[in-house]
C-alpha positions as CSV (number, residue, x, y, z in Angstrom):
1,X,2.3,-4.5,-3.4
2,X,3.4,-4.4,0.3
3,X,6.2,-5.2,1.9
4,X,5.8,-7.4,5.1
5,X,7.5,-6.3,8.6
6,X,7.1,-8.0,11.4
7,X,3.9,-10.1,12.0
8,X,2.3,-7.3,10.1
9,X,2.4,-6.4,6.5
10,X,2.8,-2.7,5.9
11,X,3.4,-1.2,2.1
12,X,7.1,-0.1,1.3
13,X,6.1,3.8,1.8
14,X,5.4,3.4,5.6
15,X,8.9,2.0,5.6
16,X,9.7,6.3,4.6
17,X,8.9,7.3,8.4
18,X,12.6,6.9,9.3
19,X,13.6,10.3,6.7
20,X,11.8,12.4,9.4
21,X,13.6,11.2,12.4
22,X,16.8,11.1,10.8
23,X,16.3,14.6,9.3
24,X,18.1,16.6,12.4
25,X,20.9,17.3,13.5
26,X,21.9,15.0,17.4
27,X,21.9,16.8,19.9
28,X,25.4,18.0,21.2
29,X,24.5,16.3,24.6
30,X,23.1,13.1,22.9
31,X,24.9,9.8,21.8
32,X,24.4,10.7,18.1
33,X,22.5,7.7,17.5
34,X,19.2,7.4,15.7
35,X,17.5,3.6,16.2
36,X,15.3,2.0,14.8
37,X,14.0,-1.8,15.4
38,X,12.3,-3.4,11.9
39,X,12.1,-6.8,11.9
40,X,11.0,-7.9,9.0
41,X,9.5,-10.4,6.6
42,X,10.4,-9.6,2.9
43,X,8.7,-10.3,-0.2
44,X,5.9,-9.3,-2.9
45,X,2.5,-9.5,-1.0
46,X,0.8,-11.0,-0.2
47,X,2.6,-14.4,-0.7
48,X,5.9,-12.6,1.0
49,X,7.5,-15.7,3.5
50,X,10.7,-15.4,4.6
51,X,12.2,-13.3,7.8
52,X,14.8,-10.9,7.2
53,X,16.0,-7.2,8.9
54,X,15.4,-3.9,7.7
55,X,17.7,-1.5,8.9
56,X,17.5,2.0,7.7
57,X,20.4,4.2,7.3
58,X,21.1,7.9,6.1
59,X,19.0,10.9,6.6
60,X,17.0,12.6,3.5
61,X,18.1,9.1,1.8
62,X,14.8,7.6,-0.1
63,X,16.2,4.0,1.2
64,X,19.7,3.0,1.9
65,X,18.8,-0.3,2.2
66,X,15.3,-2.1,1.9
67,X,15.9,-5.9,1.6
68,X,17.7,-8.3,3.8
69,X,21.0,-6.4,4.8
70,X,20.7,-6.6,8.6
71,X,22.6,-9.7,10.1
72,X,19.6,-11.1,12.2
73,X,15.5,-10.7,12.5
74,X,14.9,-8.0,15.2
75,X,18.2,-6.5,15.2
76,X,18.3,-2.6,16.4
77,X,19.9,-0.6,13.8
78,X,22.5,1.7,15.1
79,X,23.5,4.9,13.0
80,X,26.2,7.8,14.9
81,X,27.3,10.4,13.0
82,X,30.9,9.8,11.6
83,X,31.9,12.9,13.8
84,X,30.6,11.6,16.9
85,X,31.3,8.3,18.9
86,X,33.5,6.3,16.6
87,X,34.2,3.8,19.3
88,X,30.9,2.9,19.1
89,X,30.8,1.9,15.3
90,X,32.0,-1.3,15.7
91,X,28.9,-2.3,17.2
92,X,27.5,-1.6,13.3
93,X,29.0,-4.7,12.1
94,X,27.6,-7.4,14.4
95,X,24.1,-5.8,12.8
96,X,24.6,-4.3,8.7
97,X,25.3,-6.2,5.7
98,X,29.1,-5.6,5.2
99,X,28.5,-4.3,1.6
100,X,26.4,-1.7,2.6
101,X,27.3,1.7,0.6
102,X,29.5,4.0,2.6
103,X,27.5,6.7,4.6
104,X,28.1,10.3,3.3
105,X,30.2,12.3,6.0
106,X,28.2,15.3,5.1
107,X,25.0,13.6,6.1
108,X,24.4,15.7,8.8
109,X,24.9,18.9,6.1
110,X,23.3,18.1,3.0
111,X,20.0,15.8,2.6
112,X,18.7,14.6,-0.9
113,X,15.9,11.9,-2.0
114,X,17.8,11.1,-4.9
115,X,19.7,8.0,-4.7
116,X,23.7,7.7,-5.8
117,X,24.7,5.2,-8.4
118,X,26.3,2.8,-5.7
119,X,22.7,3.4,-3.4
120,X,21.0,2.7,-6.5
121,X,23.0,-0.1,-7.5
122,X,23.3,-2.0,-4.1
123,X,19.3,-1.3,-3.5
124,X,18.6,-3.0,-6.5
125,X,20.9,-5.9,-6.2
126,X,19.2,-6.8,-2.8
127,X,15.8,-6.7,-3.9
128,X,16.7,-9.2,-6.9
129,X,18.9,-11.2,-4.3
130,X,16.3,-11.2,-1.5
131,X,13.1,-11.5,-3.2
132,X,13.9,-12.9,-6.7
133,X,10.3,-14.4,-7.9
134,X,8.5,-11.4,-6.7
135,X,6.9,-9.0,-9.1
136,X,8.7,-5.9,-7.4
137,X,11.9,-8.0,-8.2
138,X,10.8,-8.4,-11.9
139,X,10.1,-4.9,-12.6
140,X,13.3,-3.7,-10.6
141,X,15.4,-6.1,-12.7
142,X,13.8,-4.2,-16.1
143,X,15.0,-1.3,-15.2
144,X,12.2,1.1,-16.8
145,X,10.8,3.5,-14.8
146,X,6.6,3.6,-16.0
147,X,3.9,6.2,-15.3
148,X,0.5,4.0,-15.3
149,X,-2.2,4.0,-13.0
150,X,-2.1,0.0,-12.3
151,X,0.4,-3.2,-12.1
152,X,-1.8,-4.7,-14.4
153,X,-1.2,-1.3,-17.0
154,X,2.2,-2.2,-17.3
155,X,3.7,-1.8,-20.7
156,X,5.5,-4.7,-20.5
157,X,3.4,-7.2,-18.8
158,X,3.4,-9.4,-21.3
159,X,7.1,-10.4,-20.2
160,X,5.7,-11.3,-16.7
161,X,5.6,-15.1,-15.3
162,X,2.6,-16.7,-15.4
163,X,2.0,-15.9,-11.5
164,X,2.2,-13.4,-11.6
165,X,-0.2,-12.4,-15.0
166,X,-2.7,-14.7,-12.8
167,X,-2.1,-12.6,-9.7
168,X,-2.2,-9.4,-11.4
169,X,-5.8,-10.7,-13.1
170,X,-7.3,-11.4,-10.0
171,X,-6.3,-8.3,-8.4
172,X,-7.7,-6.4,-11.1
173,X,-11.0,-8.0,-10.9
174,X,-11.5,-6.9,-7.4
175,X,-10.4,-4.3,-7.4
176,X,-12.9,-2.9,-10.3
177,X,-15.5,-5.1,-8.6
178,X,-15.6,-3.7,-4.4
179,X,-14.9,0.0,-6.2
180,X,-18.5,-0.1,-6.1
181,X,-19.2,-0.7,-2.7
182,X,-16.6,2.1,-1.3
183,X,-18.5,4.5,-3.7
184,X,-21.8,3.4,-2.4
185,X,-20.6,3.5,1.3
186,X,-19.5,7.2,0.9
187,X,-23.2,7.8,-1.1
188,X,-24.9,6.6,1.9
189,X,-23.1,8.9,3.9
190,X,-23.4,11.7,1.8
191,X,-27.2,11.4,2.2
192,X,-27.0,11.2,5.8
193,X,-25.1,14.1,6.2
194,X,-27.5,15.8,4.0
195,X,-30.6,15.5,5.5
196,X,-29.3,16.3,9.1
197,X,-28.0,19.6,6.8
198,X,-31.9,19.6,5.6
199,X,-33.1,19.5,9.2
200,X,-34.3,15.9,8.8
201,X,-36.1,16.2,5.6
202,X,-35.2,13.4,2.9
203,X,-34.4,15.6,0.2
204,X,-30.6,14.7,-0.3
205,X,-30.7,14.8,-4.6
206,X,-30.3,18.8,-3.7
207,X,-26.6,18.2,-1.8
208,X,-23.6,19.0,-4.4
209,X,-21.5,16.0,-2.6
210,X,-24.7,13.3,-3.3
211,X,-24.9,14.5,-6.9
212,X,-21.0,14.0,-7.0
213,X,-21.3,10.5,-5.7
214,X,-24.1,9.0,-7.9
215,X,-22.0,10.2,-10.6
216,X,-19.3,8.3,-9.2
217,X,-21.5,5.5,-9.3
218,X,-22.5,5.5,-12.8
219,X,-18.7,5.9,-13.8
220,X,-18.3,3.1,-12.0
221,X,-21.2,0.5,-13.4
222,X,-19.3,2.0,-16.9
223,X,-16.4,0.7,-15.5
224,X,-18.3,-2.7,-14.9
225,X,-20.0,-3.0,-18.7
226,X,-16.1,-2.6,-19.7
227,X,-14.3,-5.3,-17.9
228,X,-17.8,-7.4,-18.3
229,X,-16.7,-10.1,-20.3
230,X,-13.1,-10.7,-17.6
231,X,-15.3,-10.5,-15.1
232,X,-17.8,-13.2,-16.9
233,X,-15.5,-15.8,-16.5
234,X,-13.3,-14.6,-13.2
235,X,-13.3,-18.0,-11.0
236,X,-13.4,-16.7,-7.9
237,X,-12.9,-19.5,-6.2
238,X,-9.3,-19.7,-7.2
239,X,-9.4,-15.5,-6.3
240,X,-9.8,-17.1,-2.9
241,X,-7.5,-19.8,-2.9
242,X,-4.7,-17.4,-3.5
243,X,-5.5,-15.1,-0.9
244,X,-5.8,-17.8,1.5
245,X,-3.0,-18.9,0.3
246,X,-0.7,-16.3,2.0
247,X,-2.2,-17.3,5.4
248,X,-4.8,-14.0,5.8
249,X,-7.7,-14.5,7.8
250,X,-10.7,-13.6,6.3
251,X,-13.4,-15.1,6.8
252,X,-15.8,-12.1,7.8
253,X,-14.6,-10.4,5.4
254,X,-15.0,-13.1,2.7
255,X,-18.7,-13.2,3.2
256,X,-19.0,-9.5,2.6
257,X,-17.2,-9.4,0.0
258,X,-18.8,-12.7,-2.0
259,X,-22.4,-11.2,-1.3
260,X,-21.3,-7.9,-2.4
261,X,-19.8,-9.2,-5.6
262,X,-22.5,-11.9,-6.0
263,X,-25.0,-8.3,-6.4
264,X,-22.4,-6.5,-8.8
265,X,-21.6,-8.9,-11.2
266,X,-25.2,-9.4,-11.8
267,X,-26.7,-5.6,-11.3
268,X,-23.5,-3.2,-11.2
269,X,-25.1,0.2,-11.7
270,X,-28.6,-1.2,-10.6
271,X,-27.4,-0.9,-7.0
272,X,-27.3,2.3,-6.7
273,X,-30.7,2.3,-4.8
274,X,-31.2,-1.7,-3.8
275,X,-32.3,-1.7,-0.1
276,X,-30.1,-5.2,0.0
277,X,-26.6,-3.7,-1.1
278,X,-27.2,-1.0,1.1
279,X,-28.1,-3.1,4.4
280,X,-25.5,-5.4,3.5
281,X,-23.0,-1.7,3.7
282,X,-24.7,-0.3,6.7
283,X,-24.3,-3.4,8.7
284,X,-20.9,-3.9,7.4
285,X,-19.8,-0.5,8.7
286,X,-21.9,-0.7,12.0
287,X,-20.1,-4.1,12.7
288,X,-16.5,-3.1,12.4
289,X,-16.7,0.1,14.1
290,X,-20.0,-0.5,16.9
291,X,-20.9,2.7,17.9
292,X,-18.9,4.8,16.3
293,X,-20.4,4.1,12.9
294,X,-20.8,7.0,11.0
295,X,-24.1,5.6,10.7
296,X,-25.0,5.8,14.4
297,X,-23.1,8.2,15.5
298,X,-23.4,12.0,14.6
299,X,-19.7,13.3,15.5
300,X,-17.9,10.3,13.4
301,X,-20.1,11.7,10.3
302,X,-19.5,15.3,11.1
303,X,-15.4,14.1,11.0
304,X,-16.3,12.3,8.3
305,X,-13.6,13.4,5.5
306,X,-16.4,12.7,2.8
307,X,-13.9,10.7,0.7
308,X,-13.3,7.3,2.6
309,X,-11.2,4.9,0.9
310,X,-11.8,6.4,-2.3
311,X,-8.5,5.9,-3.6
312,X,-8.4,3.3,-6.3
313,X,-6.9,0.0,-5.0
314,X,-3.8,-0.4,-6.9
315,X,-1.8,-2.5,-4.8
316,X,0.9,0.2,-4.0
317,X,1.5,0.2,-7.5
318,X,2.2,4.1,-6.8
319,X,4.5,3.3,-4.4
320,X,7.0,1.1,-6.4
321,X,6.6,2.8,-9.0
322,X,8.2,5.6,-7.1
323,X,11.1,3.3,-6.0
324,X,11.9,2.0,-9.5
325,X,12.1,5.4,-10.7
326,X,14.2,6.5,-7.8
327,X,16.5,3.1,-8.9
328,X,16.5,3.8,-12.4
329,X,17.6,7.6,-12.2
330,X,20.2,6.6,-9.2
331,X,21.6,4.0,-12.2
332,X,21.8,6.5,-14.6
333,X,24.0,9.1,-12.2
C-alpha cells in the first residue's frame, strides 16, 4: 500500500524522513522554522486519484497529520517553535487545516513516537475523510491493530468490499508468482560471485550462499504447489486491467513479467536450471542497468548485498500495519 506524493508514489514510511530533521533543537541564530514542501496525491495505491497536501508537523511525532490537512497542493509547511517568532505563526493558517491538534510547547524538550489521543483521533478521522473507499481507510476505521505477514492474512478480510477482496487476490498472486524470479536472480549471482571466488572454475554447488539460494528456490516452487489451484484460474488479464487502470506504464515490464509467469505457472521449481528463465533474468538485469549489471560488471557484484529484493512483496502491509497500531494505542490513551 503506498501513499502517492507528488507525480510519484512513494509508501507512507518514506513520508517518516521529516522525524529526523525535526529532531533538533533551531539554532539560536536561525528563524526556528523547519519546512518542508509535500505535494501530494492521497489514496490506497495504486488506484490513489485525487491531489491534496501533506504537511508534517511535530518532532519525534510518528505523523501529526497524513491526509489532506494542508489548505492547497504544493503548499510549504511552516513550523516555528512556540518560543520563537510568534509573529510569524499567522502565516500557518493560510497553509494547515484549522483543526489540526495543538503543538506540544515542550516539543523542543521531549520527543515520543507514540501518538496522543487527540493525534490519534484527528489522524484517523482524516484518513476515513480523505480517502474513504481505500483499504487503509477500511482497516483504520476497524480499529484492530494485526500482526500478519500479508493484507491478504488479515483476520478480518472477509468484512472487506468486493475491491478490494479482488485487489488483494491479484496482489497475492503476483506476488507468490515473481518471488521466484528475485530468488533466481540472486542464485545467478551467487554463482557468479562464486566462481570468480573459485578462480574461474564452475564449481559454485560448494559456495554456502548458492546452497542457501537453491534452497530458497525449492521453498519457493512449495510455495507454488500450495497456491496451485488460485493460481490455476488467476485471469491475468484482468491482473492487468487493474494495474493499467491506475495509469502505470508498463509495458517493458509487462512482457517480462507475462514470460516469466507464462514459465512458472507451468514449471515452478523446474526453473531452477532452465537456460530460458535464466536468459530471460540476465537480459532483464543487463537492460535496466547497461553496464553496470552485476552481470557485466565485477565491482557492482562485489557491492552486491547478496540479498536483492528479497523482501517478500507485501504491499507495505508492514508499514500500515505499524500506523494502525500506532492509531489504535493513541485511541486507547
Amino acid at each position: 500500500m503506498r501513499v502517492p506524493v507528488g507525480r510519484e508514489a512513494i509508501a507512507p514510511d518514506r513520508l517518516l524522513v521529516w522525524i529526523g530533521e525535526l529532531g533538533h533543537r533551531p539554532s539560536p541564530r536561525g528563524s526556528g522554522q523547519v519546512a518542508m514542501k509535500l505535494g501530494a496525491r492521497t489514496g490506497e495505491a495504486p488506484d490513489a486519484p485525487g491531489p491534496q497536501s501533506l504537511p508534517v508537523d511535530g518532532a519525534g511525532k510518528l505523523l501529526e497529520a497524513l491526509l489532506g490537512i494542508a489548505a492547497e497542493e504544493g503548499a510549504v509547511a511552516e513550523f516555528s517553535d512556540p518560543d520563537e517568532e510568534p509573529v510569524r505563526r499567522d502565516r500557518l493558517s493560510a497553509y494547515w487545516d484549522p483543526h489540526l491538534p495543538t503543538c506540544p510547547r515542550d516539543l523542543w524538550e521531549i520527543s515520543s513516537l507514540r501518538l496522543t489521543h487527540e493525534e490519534a483521533d484527528y489522524l484517523r478521522a482524516r484518513i476515513l475523510t480523505a480517502v474513504p473507499d481505500s483499504l487503509l481507510a477500511r482497516v483504520v476505521g476497524l480499529g484492530v491493530a494485526t500482526n500478519v505477514d500479508a493484507p491478504w492474512e488479515h483476520p478480518l478480510r472477509a468484512g472487506f468490499s468486493p475491491a478490494h477482496q479482488e485487489q488483494l487476490y491479484h496482489g497475492k498472486a503476483f506476488a507468490v508468482s515473481i518471488r521466484g524470479a528475485v530468488i533466481l536472480y540472486n542464485l545467478m549471482l551467487a554463482e557468479q560471485k562464486a566462481m570468480l571466488k573459485h578462480n574461474g572454475e564452475a564449481q559454485p554447488e560448494t559456495d554456502l550462499l548458492v546452497d542457501r539460494y537453491r534452497d530458497h528456490f525449492a521453498g519457493w516452487g512449495e510455495e507454488m504447489e500450495e497456491a496451485a489451484e488460485e493460481l490455476a484460474v488467476w485471469n491475468r488479464n484482468r491482473f492487468w486491467q487493474i494495474v493499467l487502470d491506475t495509469g502505470a506504464r508498463v509495458n517493458r515490464t509487462a512482457a517480462f513479467v507475462d514470460t516469466w509467469l507464462d514459465m512458472a505457472l507451468a514449471r515452478n521449481a523446474a526453473l531452477l536450471d532452465d537456460a530460458s528463465a535464466r536468459k530471460l533474468v540476465r537480459e532483464r538485469e543487463i537492460r535496466l542497468k547497461g553496464r553496470l549489471s552485476r552481470f557485466e560488471n565485477e565491482r557492482s557484484l562485489e557491492i552486491w548485498s547478496e540479498a536483492a529484493g528479497m523482501r517478500r512483496i507485501d504491499y507495505r502491509w508492514s508499514t500500515v500495519q505499524t500506523l494502525v497500531k500506532d492509531i489504535v494505542d493513541g485511541m486507547e490513551a
